[in-house]
C-alpha positions as CSV (number, residue, x, y, z in Angstrom):
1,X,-91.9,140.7,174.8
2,X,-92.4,138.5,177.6
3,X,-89.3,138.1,180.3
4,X,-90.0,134.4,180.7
5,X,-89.4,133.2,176.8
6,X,-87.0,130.8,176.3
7,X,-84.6,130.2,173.3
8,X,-86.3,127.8,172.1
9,X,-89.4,129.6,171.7
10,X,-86.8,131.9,170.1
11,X,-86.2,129.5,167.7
12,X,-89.6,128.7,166.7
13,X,-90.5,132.2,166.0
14,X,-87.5,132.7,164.1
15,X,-88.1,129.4,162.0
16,X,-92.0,131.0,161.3
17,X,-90.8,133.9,160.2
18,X,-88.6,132.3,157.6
19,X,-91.5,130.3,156.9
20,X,-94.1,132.9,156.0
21,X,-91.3,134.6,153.8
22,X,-90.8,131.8,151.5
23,X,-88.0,129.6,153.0
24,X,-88.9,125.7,152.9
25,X,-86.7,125.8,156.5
26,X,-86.4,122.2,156.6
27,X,-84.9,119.9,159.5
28,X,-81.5,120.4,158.3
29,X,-82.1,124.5,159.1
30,X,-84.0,124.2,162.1
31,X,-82.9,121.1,164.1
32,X,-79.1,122.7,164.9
33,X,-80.6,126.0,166.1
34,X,-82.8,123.9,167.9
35,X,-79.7,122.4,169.3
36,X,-78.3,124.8,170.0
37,X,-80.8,126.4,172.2
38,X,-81.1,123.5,174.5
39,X,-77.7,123.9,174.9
40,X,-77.7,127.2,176.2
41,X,-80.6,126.3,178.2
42,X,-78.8,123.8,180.2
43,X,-76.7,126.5,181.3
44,X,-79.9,128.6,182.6
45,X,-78.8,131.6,179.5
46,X,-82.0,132.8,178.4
47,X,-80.0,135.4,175.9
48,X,-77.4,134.2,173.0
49,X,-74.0,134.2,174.5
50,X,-71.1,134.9,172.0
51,X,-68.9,131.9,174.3
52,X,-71.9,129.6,174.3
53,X,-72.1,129.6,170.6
54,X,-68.9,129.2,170.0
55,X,-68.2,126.3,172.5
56,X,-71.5,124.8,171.4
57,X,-70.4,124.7,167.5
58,X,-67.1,123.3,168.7
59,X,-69.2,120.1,169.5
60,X,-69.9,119.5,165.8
61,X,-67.7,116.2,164.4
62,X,-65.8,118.2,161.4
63,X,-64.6,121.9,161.0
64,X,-66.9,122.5,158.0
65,X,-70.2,121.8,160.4
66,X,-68.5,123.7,163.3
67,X,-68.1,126.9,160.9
68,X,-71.7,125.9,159.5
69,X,-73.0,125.8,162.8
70,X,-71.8,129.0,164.1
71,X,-72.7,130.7,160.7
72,X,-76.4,129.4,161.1
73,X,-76.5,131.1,165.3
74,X,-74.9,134.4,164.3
75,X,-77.7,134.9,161.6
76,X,-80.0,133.6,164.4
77,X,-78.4,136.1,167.1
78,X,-78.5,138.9,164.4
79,X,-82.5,138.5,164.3
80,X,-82.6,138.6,167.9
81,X,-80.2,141.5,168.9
82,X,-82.2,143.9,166.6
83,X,-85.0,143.2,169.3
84,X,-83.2,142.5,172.2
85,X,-79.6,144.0,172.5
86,X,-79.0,141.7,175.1
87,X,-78.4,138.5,173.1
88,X,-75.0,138.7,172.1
89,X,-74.2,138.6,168.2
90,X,-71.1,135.7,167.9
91,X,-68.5,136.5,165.1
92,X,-69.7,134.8,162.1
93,X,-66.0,133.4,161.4
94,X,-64.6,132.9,165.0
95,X,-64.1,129.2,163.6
96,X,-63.0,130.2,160.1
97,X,-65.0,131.5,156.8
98,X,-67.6,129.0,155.1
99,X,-65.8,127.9,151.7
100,X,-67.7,129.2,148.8
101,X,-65.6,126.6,146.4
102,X,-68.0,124.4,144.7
103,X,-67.1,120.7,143.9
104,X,-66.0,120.4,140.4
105,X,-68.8,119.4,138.1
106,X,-68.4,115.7,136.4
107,X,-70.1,116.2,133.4
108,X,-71.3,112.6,131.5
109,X,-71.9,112.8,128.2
110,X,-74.1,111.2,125.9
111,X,-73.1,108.0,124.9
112,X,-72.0,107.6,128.4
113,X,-75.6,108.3,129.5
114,X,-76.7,105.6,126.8
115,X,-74.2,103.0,128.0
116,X,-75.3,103.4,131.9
117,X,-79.0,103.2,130.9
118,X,-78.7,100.3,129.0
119,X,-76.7,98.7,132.0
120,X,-79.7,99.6,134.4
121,X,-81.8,97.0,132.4
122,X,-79.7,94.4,133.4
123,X,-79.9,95.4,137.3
124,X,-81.3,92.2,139.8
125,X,-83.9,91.4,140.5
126,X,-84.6,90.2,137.1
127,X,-88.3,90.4,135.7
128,X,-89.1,92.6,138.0
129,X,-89.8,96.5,138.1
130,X,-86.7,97.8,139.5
131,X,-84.6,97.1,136.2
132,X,-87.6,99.4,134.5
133,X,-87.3,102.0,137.4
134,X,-84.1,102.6,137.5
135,X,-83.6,103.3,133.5
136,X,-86.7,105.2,133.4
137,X,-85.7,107.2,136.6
138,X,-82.2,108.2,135.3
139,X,-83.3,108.4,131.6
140,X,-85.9,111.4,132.9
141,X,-83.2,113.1,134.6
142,X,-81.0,113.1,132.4
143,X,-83.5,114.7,129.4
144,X,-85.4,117.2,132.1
145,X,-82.8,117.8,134.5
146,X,-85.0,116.9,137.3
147,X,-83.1,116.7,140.9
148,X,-83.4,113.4,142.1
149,X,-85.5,114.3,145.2
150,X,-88.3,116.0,142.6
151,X,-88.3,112.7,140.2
152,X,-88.6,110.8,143.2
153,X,-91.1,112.8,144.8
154,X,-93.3,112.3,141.2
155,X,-96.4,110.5,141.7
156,X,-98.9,109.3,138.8
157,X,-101.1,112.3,139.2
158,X,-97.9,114.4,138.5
159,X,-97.9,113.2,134.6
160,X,-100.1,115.7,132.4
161,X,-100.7,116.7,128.9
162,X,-98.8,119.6,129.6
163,X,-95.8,117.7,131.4
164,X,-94.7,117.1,134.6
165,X,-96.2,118.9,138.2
166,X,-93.1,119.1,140.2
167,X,-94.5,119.8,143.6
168,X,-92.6,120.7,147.4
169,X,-89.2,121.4,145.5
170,X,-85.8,122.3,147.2
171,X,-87.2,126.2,147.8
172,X,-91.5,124.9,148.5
173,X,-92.3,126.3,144.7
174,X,-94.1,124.0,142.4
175,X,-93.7,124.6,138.3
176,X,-94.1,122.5,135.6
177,X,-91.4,120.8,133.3
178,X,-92.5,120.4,129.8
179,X,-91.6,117.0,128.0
180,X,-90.0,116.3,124.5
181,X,-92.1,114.0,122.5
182,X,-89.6,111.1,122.8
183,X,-89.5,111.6,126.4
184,X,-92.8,111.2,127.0
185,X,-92.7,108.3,124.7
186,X,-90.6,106.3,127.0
187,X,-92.8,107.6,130.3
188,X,-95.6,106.4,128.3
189,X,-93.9,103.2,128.5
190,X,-92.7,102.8,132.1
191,X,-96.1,103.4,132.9
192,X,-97.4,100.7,131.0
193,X,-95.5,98.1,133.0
194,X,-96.0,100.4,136.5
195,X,-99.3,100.5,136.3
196,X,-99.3,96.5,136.3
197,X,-97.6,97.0,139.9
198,X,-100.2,96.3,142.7
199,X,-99.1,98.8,145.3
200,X,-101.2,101.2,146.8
201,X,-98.2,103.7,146.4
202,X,-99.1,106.6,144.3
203,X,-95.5,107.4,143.7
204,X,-94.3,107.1,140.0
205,X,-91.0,105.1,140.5
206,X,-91.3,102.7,142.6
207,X,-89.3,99.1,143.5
208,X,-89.9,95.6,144.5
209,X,-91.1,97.0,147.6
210,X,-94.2,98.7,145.9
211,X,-92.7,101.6,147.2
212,X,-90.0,104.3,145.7
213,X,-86.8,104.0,146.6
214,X,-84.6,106.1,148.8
215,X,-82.2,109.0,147.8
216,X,-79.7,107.2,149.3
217,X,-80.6,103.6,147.7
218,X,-80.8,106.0,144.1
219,X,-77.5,107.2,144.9
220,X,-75.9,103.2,145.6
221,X,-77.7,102.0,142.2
222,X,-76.4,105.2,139.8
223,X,-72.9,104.7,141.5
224,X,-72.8,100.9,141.1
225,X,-74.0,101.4,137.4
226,X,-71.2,104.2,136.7
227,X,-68.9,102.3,138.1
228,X,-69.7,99.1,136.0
229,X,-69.8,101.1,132.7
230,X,-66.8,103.0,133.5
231,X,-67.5,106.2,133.8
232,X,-66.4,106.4,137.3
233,X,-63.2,104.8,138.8
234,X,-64.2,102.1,141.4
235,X,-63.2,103.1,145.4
236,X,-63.0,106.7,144.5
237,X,-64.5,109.1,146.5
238,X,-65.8,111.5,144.4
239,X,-67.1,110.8,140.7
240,X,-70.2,111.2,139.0
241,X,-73.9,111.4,140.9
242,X,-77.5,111.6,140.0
243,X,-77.5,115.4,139.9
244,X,-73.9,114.9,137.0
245,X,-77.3,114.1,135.0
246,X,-78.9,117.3,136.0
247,X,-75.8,119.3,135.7
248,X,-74.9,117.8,131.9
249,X,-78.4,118.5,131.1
250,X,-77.9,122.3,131.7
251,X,-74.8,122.4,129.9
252,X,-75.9,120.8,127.2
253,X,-78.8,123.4,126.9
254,X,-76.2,126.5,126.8
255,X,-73.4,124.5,124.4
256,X,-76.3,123.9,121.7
257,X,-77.4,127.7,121.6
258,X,-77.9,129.2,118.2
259,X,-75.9,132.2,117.5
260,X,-78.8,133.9,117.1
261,X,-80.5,133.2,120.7
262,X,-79.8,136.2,123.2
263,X,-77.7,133.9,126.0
264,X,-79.5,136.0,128.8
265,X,-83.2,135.4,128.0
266,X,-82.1,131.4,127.3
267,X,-80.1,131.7,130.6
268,X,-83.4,133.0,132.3
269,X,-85.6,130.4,130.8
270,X,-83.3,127.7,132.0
271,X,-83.4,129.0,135.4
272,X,-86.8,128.8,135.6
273,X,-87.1,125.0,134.1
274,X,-84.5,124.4,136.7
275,X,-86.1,125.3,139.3
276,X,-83.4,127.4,140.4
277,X,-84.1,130.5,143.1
278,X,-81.7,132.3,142.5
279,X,-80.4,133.1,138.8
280,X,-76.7,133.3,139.7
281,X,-77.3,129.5,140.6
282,X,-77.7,129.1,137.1
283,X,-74.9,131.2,135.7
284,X,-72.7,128.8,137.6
285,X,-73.1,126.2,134.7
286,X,-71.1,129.0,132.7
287,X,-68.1,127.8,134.7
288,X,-68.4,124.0,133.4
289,X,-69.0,124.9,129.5
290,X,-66.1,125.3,127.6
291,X,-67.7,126.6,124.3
292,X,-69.6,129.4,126.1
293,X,-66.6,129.9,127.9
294,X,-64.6,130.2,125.0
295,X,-66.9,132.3,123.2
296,X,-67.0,135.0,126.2
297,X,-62.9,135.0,125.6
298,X,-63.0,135.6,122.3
299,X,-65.7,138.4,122.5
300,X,-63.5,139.7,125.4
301,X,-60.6,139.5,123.7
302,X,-61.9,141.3,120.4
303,X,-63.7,144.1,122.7
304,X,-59.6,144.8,123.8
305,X,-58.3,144.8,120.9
306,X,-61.3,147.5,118.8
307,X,-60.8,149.3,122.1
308,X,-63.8,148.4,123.9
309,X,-66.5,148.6,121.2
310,X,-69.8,146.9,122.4
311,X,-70.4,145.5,119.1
């Protein structure tokens, strides 16, 4: 390898070789490595120092991107030391461990889901789109379980017989999400009214600005609605979100299993629709539905007391 390679070429090749193995590496992976390497450069190091990386993820505004950070450049220096023992390999937790506690899940239910729908009709500007795009929008996540990104990301070439083409998702897989009969209905009759829009946008939902709207705008219109309709306290911090949709979605799907359906091969096929890459991702709904959860304790609990049958 040449002498004269900096670490930001470092960098590079590291983010290709995620690349060609599958990982989407967006700017959120790359830009803080990136970061990082300029400033190591500024100190002439061409080789990953163990102080450098910690001082540099001290710079971060909040002890959850600091231990991030230095997470992120350990795996980094890892890469590098097994071809070069020269870079230093920083301890992962000098700064602390990464928590591994998710948030807890706000789960909406249905008639909760009808109410803020309904509410979304009556958003300004009147007699325009935006009342229609915002119904529709949260109405298909909330019966696909769609991530907001991927039913913002839908464009009208996206809509087939056979369903929906999510393309670029969160891992750069593509799959397709079949539709209920009623769903498609009501797709069937946003499009009637966005097809009247004259916007040379492809995208499917779009707003007054013949455009769609951002995550973050998404995010300000589903918390204004939950907040009008009650189903999350006003000023709080944490409450209900787009992806509560997604999230109720999948637990409705395991609380409505037969008792005849094998849990694992519905838990696999929900992984898949999901879009999920990993299936422990998916087992995590386990955590946030009670009947299944209940069920598991009973079987447990009978297992103990026959004296560990199977049955």
């Amino acid at each position: 390898m040449k002498e004269n390679i900096t670490l930001t070429d470092h960098v590079e090749r590291f983010v290709a070789m995620k690349r060609k193995l599958g990982h989407r590496c967006t700017r959120d992976f790359w830009w803080p490595l990136l970061s990082f390497a300029r400033f190591a450069q500024d100190r002439d190091e061409t080789f990953i120092r163990s102080a450098t990386a910690v001082e540099w993820s001290l710079t971060a505004g909040s002890q959850p991107l600091r231990i991030q950070n230095l997470h992120n450049v350990h795996r980094f220096a890892r890469w590098l030391h097994a071809e070069d023992p020269r870079h230093e390999v920083p301890p992962r937790d000098a700064l602390g461990r990464q928590s591994s506690h998710r948030a807890r899940p706000h789960l909406i239910s249905v008639p909760d889901i009808r109410k803020l729908l309904t509410a979304a009709l009556a958003m300004p500007p009147a007699d325009t789109i935006a009342p229609l795009t915002w119904h529709y929008l949260f109405g298909l996540i909330a019966v696909t379980g769609l991530r907001i990104s991927e039913a913002l990301s839908l464009t009208l070439n996206d809509i087939t017989p056979d369903g929906l083409i999510i393309r670029d998702t969160k891992f750069g897989k593509s799959r397709m999400v079949a539709l209920h009969p009623t769903a498609r209905d009501a797709l069937d009759r946003y499009l009637t009214a966005r097809r009247k829009e004259r916007t040379p946008d492809a995208h499917l939902f779009v707003i007054t600005t013949g455009r769609p709207p951002s995550i973050g705008w998404a995010e300000l219109a589903f918390r204004r609605l939950a907040e009008q309709t009650g189903i999350r306290k006003p000023g709080v911090s944490r409450g209900p979100t787009p992806h509560s949709l997604r999230h109720s979605f999948a637990v409705r799907s395991l609380e409505r299993l037969a008792p005849d359906v094998d849990p694992s091969r519905h838990m696999l096929a929900l992984s898949t629709y999901l879009g999920h890459a990993a299936f422990s991702s998916t087992y995590w709904y386990l955590e946030a539905t009670p009947v299944l959860m209940r069920g598991i304790a009973e079987a447990t609990e009978r297992a103990f007391v026959s004296g560990g049958s199977d049955d």
